[in-house]
VEXFIZA-12794 format. One record per residue: residue in one letter; x, y, z of N, C-alpha, C in turn. Coordinates in steps of 0.1 Angstrom, whole numbers, plus 2048, in hexadecimal, padded with zeros to 3 digits. Layout:
AXYZXYZXYZ ...
END
This chain:
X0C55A37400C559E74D0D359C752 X0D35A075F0E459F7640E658D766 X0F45887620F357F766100579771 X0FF57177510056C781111571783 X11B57077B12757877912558577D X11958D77411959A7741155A1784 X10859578510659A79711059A7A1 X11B59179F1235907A812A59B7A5 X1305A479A1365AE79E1305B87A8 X1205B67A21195C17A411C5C47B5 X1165B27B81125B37C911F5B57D2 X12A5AF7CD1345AC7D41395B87DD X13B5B77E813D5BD7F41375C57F7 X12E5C77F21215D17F61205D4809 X1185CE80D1195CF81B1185C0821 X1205BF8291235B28351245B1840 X1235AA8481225A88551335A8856 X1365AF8611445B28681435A2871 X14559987114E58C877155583873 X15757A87E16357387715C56387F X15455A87514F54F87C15654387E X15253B88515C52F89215552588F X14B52588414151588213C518876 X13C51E86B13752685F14053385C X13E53584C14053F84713C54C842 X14055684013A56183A142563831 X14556082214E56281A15955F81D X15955482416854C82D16A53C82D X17553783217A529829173525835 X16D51483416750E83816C500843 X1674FA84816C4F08531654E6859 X16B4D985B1614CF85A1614CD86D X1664D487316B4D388115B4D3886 X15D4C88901514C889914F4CB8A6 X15C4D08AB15C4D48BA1654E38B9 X1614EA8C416A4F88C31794F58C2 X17D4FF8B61895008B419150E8B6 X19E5108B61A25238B61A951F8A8 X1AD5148A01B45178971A652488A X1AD52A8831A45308751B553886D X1AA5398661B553E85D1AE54D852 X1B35598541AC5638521A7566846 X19A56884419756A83419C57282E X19E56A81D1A157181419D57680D X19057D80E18658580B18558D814 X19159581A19459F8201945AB814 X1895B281518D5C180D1985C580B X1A55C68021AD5CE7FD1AC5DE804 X1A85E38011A05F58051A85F2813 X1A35E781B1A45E782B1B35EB830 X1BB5EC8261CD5E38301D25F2825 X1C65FF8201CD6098191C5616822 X1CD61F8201C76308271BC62E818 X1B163A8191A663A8111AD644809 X1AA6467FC1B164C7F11A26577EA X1A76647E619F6697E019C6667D3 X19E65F7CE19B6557C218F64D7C3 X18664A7C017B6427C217F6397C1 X1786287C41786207C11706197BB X17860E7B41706077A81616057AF X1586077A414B6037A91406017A3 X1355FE7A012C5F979612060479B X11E6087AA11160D7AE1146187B3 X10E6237AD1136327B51056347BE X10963E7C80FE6457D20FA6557C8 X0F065A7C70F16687C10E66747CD X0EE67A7D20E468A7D70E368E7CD X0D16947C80CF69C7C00D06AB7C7 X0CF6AF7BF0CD6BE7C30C56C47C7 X0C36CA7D40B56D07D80AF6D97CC X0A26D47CB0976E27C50976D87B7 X0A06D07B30A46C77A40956C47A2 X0926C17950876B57900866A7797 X0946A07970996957950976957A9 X09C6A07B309869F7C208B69F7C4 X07E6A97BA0746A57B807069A7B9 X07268F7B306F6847AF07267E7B6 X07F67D7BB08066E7C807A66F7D7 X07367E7D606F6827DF06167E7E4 X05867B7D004C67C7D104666A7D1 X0576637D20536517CF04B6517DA X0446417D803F63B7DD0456337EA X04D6297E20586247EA0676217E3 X06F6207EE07E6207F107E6117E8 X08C60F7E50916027E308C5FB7DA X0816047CB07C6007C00846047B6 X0875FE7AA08E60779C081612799 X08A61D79308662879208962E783 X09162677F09A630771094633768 X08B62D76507E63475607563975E X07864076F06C647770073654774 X08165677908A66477508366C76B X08967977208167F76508D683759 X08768574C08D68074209D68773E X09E6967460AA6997450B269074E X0B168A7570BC68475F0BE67775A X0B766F7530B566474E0C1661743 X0BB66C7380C96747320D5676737 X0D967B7450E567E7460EB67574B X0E16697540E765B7580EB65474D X0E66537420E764F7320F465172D X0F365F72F10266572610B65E734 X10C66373911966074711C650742 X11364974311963674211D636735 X11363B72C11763871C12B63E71B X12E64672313F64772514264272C X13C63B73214462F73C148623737 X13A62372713C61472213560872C X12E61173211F60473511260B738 X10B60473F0FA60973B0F460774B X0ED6137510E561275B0D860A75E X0DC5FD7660D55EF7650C45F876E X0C56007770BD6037830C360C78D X0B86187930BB6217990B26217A3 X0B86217B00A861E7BD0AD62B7C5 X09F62E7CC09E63A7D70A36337E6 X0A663D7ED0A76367F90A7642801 X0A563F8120A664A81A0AA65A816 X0A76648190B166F8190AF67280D X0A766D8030A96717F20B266B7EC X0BB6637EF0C865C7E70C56547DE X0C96557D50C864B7C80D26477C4 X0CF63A7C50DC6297C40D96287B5 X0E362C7A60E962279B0EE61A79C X0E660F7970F06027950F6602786 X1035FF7811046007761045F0770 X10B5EF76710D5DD75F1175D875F X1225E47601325DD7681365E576F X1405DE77614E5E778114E5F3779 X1525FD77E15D60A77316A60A780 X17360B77917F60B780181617783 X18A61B79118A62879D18B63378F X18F63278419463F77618363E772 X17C63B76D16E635764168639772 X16963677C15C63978A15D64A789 X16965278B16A66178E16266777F X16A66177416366676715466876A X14D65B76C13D65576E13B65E778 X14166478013D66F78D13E67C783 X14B67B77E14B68B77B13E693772 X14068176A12E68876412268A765 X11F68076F116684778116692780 X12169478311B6A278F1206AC782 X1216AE77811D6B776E1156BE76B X1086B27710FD6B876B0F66C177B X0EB6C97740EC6D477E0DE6D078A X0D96BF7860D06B97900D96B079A X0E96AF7990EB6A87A30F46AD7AD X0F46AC7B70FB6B27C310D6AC7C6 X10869C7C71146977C811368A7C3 X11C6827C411F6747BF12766E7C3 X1296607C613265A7C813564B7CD X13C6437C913562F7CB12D62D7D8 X1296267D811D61C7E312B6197E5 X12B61A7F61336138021346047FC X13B5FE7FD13B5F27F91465E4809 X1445DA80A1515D081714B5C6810 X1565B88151555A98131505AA824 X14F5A182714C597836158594836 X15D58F84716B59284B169585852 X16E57685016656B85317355A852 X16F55085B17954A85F16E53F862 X17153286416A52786917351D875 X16A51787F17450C88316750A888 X1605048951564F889A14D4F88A0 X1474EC8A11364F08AE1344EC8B8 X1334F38C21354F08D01294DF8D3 X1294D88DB1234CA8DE1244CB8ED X1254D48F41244D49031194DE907 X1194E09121134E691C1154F7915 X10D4FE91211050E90811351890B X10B51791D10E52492211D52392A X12151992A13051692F13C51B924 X13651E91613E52990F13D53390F X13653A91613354591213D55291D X14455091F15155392015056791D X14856991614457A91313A58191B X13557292012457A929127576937 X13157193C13456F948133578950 X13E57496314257E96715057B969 X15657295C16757395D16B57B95E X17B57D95E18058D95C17F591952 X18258D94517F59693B173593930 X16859093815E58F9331535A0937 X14259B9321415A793513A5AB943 X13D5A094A1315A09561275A2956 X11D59B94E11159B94C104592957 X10D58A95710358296110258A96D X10D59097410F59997C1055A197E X0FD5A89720F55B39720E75B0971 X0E45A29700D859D96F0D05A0978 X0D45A29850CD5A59930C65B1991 X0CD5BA9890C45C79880BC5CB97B X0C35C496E0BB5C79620BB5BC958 X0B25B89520B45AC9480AF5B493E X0AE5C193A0AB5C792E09D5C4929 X0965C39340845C092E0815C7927 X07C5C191F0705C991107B5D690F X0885D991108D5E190608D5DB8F8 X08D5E08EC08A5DD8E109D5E48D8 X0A15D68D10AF5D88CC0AA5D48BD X0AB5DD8B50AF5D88A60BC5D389E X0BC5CA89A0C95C28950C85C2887 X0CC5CF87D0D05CE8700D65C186C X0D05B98680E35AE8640D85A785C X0D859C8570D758F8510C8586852 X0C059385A0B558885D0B2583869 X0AA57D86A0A75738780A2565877 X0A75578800A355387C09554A885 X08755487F07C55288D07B546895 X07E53688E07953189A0865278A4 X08E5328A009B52C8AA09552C8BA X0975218C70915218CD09752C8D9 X0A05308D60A553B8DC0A55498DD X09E54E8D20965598CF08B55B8C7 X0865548C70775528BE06E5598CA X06F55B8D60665628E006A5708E1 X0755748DB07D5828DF0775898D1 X0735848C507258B8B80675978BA X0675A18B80585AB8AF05C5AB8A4 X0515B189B0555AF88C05C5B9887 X0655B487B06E5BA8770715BC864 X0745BC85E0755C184F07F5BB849 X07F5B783C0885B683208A5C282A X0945C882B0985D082309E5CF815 X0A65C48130AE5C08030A65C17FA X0A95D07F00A45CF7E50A65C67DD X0AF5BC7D80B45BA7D10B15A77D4 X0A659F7C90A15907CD0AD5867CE X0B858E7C50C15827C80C95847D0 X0C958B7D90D45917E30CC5877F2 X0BC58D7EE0B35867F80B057C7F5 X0B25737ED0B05607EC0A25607F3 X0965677F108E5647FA0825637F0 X0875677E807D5667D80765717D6 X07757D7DF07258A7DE07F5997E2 X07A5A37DD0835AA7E707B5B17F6 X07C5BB7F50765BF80006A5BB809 X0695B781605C5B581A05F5B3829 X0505AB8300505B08380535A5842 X05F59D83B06159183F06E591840 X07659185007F595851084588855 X08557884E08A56F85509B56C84A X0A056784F0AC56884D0AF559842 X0AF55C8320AD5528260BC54A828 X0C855182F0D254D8290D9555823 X0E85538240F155C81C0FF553814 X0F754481010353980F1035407FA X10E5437F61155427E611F5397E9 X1215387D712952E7D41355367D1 X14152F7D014E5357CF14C53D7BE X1555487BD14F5547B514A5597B4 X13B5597B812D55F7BD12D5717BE X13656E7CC13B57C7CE1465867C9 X14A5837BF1555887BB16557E7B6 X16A5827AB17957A7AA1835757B5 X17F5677B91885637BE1825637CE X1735647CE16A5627DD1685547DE X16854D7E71695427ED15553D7F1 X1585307EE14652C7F314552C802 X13A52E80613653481512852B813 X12C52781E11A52182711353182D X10652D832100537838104539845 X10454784510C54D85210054D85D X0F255385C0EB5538660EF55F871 X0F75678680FC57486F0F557F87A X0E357C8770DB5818790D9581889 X0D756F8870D356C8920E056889E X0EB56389C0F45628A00F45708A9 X0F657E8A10F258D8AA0EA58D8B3 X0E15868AE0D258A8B90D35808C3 X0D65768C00D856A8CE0E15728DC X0EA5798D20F557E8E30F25898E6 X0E35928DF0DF59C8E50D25988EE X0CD5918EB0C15878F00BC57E8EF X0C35758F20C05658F30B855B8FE X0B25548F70A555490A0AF54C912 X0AC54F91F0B554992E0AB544930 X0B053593B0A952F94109F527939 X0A152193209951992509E50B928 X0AA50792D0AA4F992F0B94FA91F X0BA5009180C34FC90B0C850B908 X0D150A9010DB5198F70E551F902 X0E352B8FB0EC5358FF0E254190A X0E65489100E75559170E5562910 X0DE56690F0E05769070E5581914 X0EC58A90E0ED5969170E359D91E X0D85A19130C95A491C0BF599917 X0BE5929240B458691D0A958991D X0A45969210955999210965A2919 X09C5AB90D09B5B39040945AB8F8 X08D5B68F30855B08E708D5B68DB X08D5AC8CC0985AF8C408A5B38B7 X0915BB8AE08E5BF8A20935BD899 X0925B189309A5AC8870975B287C X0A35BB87309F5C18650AE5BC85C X0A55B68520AD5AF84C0B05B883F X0C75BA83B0C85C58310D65BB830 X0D95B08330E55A782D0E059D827 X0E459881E0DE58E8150EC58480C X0EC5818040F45777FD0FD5817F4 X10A5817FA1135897F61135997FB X10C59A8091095A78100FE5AE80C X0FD5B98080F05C280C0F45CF807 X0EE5D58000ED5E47FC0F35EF804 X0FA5F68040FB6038110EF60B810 X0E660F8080DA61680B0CD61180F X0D06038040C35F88120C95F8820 X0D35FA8250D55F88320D3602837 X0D66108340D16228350C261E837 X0B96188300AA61682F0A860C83F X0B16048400AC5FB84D0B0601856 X0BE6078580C26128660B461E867 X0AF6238610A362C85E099624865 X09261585F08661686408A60F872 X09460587109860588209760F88A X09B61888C09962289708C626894 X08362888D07562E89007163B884 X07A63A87607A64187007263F864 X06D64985906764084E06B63F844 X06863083907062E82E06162C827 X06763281C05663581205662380D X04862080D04461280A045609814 X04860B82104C60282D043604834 X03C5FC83D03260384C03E608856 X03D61285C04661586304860986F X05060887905660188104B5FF88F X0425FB88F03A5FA89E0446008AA X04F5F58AD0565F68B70675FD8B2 X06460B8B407160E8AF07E6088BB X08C6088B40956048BB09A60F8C5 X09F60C8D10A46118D90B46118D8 X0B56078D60C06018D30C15FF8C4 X0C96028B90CC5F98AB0E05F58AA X0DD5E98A90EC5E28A90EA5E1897 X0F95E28960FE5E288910D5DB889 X1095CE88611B5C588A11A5BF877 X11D5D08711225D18621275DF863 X12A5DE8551385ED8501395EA841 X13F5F683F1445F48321545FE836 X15D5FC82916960382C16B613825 X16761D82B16862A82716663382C X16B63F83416564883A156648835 X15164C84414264C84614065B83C X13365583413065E82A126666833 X12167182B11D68083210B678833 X1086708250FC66982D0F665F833 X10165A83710364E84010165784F X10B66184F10B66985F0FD66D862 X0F86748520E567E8570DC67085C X0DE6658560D56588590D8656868 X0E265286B0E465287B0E865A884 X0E56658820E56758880D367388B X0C967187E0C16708850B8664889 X0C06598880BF64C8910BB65489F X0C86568A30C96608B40C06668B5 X0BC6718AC0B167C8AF0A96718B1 X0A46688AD0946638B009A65D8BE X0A465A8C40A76528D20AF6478D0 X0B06418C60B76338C10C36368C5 X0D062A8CE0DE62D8D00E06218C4 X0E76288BF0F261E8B00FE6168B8 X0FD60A8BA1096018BC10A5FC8AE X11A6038A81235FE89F1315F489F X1305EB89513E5E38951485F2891 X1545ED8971625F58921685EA884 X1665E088516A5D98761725CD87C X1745C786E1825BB87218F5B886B X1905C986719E5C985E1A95CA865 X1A65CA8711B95D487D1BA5DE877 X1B15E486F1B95F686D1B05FE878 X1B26098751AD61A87A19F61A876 X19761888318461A87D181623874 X18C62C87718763C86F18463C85F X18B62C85A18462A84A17861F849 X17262185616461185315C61B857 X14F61885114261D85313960F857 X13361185F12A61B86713461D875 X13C61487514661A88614F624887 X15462887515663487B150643878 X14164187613B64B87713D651889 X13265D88813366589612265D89A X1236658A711665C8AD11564D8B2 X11B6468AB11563B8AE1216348BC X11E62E8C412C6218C813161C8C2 X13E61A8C41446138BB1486088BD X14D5FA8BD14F5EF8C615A5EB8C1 X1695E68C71725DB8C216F5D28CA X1795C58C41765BA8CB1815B38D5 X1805AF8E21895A88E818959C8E8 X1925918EE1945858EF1935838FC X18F5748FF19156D90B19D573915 X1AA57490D1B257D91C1B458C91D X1A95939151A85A09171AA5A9912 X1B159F9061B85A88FC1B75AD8F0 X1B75B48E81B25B88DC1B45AB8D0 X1A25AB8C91A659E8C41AE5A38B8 X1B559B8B01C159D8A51B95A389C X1AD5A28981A85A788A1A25B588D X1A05B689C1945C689E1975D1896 X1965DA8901985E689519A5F08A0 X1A05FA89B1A26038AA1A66148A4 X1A86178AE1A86258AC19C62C8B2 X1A363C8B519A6418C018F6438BE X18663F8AD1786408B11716338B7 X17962A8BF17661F8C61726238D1 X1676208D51616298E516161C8EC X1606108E91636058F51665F68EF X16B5EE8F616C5E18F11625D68F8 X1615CF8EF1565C28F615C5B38EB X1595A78F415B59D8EF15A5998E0 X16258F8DC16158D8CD1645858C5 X16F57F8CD1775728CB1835758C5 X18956D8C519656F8BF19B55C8BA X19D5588AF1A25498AD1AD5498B3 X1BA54E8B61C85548BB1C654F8CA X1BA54E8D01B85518E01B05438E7 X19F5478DB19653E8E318D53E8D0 X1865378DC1785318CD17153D8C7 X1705488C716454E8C315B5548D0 X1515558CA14355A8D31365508CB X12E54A8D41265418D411A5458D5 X1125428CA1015488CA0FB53E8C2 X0F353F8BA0E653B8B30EB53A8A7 X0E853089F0EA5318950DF52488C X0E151E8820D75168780DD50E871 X0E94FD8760F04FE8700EF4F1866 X0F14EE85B0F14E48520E74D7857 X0F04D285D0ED4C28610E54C286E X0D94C586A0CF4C28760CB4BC884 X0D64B28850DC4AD88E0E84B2899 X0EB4C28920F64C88990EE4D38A3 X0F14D78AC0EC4E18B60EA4EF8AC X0DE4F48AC0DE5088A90E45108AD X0F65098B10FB5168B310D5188AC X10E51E8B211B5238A812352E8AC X12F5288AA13E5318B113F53E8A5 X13B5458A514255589D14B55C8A5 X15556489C15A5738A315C57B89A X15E5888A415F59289B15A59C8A3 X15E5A889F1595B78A31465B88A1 X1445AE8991355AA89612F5A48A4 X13459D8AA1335998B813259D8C3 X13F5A98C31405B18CD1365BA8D2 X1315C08C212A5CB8C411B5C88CA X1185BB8CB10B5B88D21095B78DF X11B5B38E31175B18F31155C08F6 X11C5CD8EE11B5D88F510B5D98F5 X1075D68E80F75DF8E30EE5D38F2 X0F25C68F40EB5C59000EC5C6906 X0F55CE90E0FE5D391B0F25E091C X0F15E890F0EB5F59120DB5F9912 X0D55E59100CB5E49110C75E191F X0D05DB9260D05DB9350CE5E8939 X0D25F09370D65FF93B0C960993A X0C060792D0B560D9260A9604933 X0AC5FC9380A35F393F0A360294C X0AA5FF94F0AC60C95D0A961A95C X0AF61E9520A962F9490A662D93C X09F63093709462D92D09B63B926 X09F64392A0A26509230B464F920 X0B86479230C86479200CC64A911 X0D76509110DB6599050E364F8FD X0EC6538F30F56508EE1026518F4 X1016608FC10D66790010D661912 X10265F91210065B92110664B921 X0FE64391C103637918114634915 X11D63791112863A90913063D916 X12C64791F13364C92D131644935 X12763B93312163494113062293B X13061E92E13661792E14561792A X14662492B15062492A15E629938 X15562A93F15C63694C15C624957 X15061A95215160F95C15660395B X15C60494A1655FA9421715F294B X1765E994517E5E594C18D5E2941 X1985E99481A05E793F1A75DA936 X1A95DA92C1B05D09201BC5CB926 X1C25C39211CD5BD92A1DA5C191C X1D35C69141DC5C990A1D45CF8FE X1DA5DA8F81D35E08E91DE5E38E2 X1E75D88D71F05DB8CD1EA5E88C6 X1E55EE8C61E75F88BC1DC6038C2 X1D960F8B61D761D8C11CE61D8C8 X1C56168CB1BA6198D21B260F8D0 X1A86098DC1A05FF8DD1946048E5 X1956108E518E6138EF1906158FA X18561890718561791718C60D91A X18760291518C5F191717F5E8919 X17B5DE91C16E5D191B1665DE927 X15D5D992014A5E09291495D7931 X1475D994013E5D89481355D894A X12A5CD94811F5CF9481185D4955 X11C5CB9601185CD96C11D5D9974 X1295DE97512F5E89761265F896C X1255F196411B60595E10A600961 X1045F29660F25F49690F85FB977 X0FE5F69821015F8990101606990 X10B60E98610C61B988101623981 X0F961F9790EB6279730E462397F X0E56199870D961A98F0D9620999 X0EB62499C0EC62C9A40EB6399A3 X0EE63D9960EA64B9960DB64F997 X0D36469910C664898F0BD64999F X0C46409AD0C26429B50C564F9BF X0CD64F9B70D36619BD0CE66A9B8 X0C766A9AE0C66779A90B76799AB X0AF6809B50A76839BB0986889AE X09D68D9A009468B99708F68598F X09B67799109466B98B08766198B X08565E98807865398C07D64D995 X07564199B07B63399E08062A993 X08A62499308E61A98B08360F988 X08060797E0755FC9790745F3984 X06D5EC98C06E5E59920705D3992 X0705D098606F5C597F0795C4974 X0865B99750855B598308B5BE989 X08B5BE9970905C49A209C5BE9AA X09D5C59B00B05BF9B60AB5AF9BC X0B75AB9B90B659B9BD0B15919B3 X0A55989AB0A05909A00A758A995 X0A65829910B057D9850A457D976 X0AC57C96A09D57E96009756F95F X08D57095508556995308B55F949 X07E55B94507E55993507555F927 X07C56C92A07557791D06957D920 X05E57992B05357E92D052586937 X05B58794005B58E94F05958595A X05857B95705756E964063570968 X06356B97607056797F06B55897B X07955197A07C543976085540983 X08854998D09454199309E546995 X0A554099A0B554999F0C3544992 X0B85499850C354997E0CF54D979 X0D555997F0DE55E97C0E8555985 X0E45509930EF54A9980F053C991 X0E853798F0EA5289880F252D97A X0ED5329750F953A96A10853896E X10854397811754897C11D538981 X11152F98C11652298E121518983 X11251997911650F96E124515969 X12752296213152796013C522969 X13F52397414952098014E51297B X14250997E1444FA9791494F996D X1494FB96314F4FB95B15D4FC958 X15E50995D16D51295F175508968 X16D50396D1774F597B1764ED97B X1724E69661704D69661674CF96C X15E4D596E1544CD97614A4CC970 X1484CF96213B4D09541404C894B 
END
């Protein structure tokens, strides 16, 4: 049995949520602060890999990915499972078993478990690290044999994570990202014409947490994908219970020299700023407050598998993963505010190549190392958007990423500037408010994925490539980008509904636009009701604020 040492090699940086939190951690130092703060101090569970070019050398790693070879026994067989995300190793057939055998027995350890996943891919776990010399060996012998195609480690990141406080005032008076300041994203602005009704967004990350009062009306059902019981603390692995257990370890846990972390609530924190109920009397504002969310849960305690998360990008968009019910409501939208550090592998791209073919737009984090996207996966694969993050005056926040596969920027926070970004969260002392200051390119990327749920509200058919032009051509420029590229500059929200609505009114083959709500209307609360002239009391309260008067 692995034990608790050995799992932390195993799990450690597997997959994480890309932020940097302002009231809690994600494998980040901790803070007793009770009111918003900008001081943090940047984790030291920053990936190494991140601050280097990627090297043709593999890296150390305990869990390889394997393509078999078309026509093989061994492609046979993963083809003919049942389901994804089970051990498989005494049911390989017997020559491959053997050559998994021989390959570790020269590595000097032993293959603990082998699972199927999307695409045919098969995840070895082994029983230790093999160092980047022992990983290529363990590759070279593997693809020796004449059933395997390729090989090579499971993508592996830490969480990119920082603490300081919890807001005690009025909520929507922080929200500083969903405004119509200047360098926010003008959201309230766009409310007149779209609140993103019944589009449907899936949020890979951490879970959900159902009966937060702020989105417990926005949920359809969603999935646990973590194979793995101790990653998911939920006393099972896979199922069909996508609520969010927690991701608090103790210092070690994750690796030599990882620090103890409370639970991040990463999940829900995402989904609050993509759709959080308005007009409730309490919380935060989401970007589309009438979008419905699909919570599929593939981060857990110490991150998350890269092919459980391949299995959750899959059945989020509407695709099938053997042993799963497929997805009732596929996503229109799937937000992904995680990464790992490595050029985008060849089956990471076919997974979200055919995300798109079924219609799904991929909103991806660019990361939170300050390097070049072009070494993080999933932002710098092709296809998807890619998001960095700005600050309160406009400017690129210090940790983002950049580089030209950045197609736009959106809010994020920056400690350097301002507090964070304010959403939902679950926190300790029951006495404290459900919510919580995070930042990060994790943050960002939701105002875009709710920005383009506003958008999906108006054309139901909008692309990837359409979407992408529409917000990027109506962006508004950064007031600064240290380094190569940040993109267009911060998304306009209201600026790209105005111009889909305008083109849609022009163009004589279109339908009519939804009529609900309709110009002047402001949203509801999650059902399609008019509640009121909420957007201006919004924009009101906001003003007040900004002029001391809240």
């Amino acid at each position: 049995m692995r034990t608790a040492s050995r799992r932390r090699s195993t799990i450690l940086a597997l997959f994480c949520a890309l932020s940097l939190a302002c009231t809690f951690s994600a494998c980040s130092s901790s803070s007793s602060s009770t009111a918003p703060s900008a001081s943090s101090t940047e984790d030291s569970n920053a990936p190494a890999a991140a601050s280097a070019a990627p090297s043709a050398t593999p890296a150390a790693a305990d869990s390889f990915v394997i393509t078999w070879a078309e026509g093989s026994e061994a492609a046979k067989f993963v083809d003919s499972v049942d389901a994804y995300g089970v051990d498989v190793i005494s049911s390989l057939p017997q020559k491959d078993q053997d050559s998994l055998k021989t390959a570790a027995d020269q590595a000097s350890v032993s293959v603990e478990q082998a699972t199927v996943h999307v695409g045919g891919l098969t995840t070895v776990k082994l029983s230790d690290v093999l160092s980047p010399e022992k990983s290529q060996s363990f590759i070279n012998a593997l693809t020796s044999s004449d059933s395997v195609e390729s090989a090579e480690p499971e993508m592996k990141m830490t969480a990119l994570d920082t603490s300081s406080g919890t807001p005690n005032d009025e909520y929507f008076g922080y929200q500083w990202g969903v405004s119509n300041e200047e360098h926010s994203i003008n959201a309230t602005s766009a409310w007149s014409q779209s609140t993103g009704q019944d589009v449907t967004v899936a949020v890979v990350d951490t879970g959900i947490l159902p009966d937060h009062p702020d989105i417990s009306s926005k949920l359809l059902p969603g999935y646990d994908f973590i194979s793995d019981s101790w990653m998911a603390d939920d006393g099972d692995g896979r199922d069909a219970d996508p609520t969010d257990a927690g991701d608090a370890v103790d210092a070690e846990v994750c690796g030599q020299g990882s620090e103890a972390r409370e639970s991040s609530w990463h999940g829900s924190h995402v989904s609050g700023i993509i759709g959080a109920s308005t007009d409730n009397g309490s919380g935060v504002a989401g970007v589309a407050p009438d979008s419905k969310i699909v919570p599929v849960r593939a981060l857990g305690r110490c991150g998350g598998s890269g092919t459980d998360i391949l299995d959750a990008m899959t059945w989020a968009s509407g695709g099938s993963v053997k042993g799963v019910p497929d997805n009732a409501n596929p996503a229109q939208i799937v937000n992904l505010s995680l990464g790992g550090v490595g050029i985008c592998p060849s089956y990471y791209q076919k997974v979200i190549d055919d995300m798109v073919d079924r219609g799904s737009i991929v909103v991806a984090a660019a990361g939170n190392e300050d390097q070049d996207v072009s070494i993080v996966s999933p932002g710098g694969c092709d296809n998807v958007i890619t998001v960095g993050a700005s600050n309160e005056i406009g400017a690129r926040s210090y940790y983002s990423n950049h580089g030209t596969k950045v197609e736009v920027s959106a809010p994020g926070g920056d400690s350097e500037v301002d507090n964070g970004i304010i959403s939902l969260s679950q926190p300790s002392d029951p006495s404290s408010p459900p919510y919580a200051f995070q930042m990060g390119t994790s943050q960002a990327t939701p105002h875009v994925a709710g920005t383009i749920a506003l958008l999906k509200y108006i054309d139901p058919s909008l692309t990837t490539e359409k979407a992408t032009t529409l917000l990027q051509n109506t962006s508004r420029s950064m007031t600064s980008c240290d380094r190569d590229a940040c993109g267009t500059g911060i998304i306009d929200a209201n600026a790209a509904v105005t111009e889909l609505s305008t083109q849609k009114a022009q163009d004589p083959g279109d339908e009519a636009t939804p009529s609900e709500p309709g110009a002047g209307e402001e949203p509801g609360d999650g059902d399609g009701s008019d509640d009121g002239d909420l957007g201006k009391s919004l924009r009101d309260l906001w003003d007040r604020v900004r002029n001391g008067e809240e």
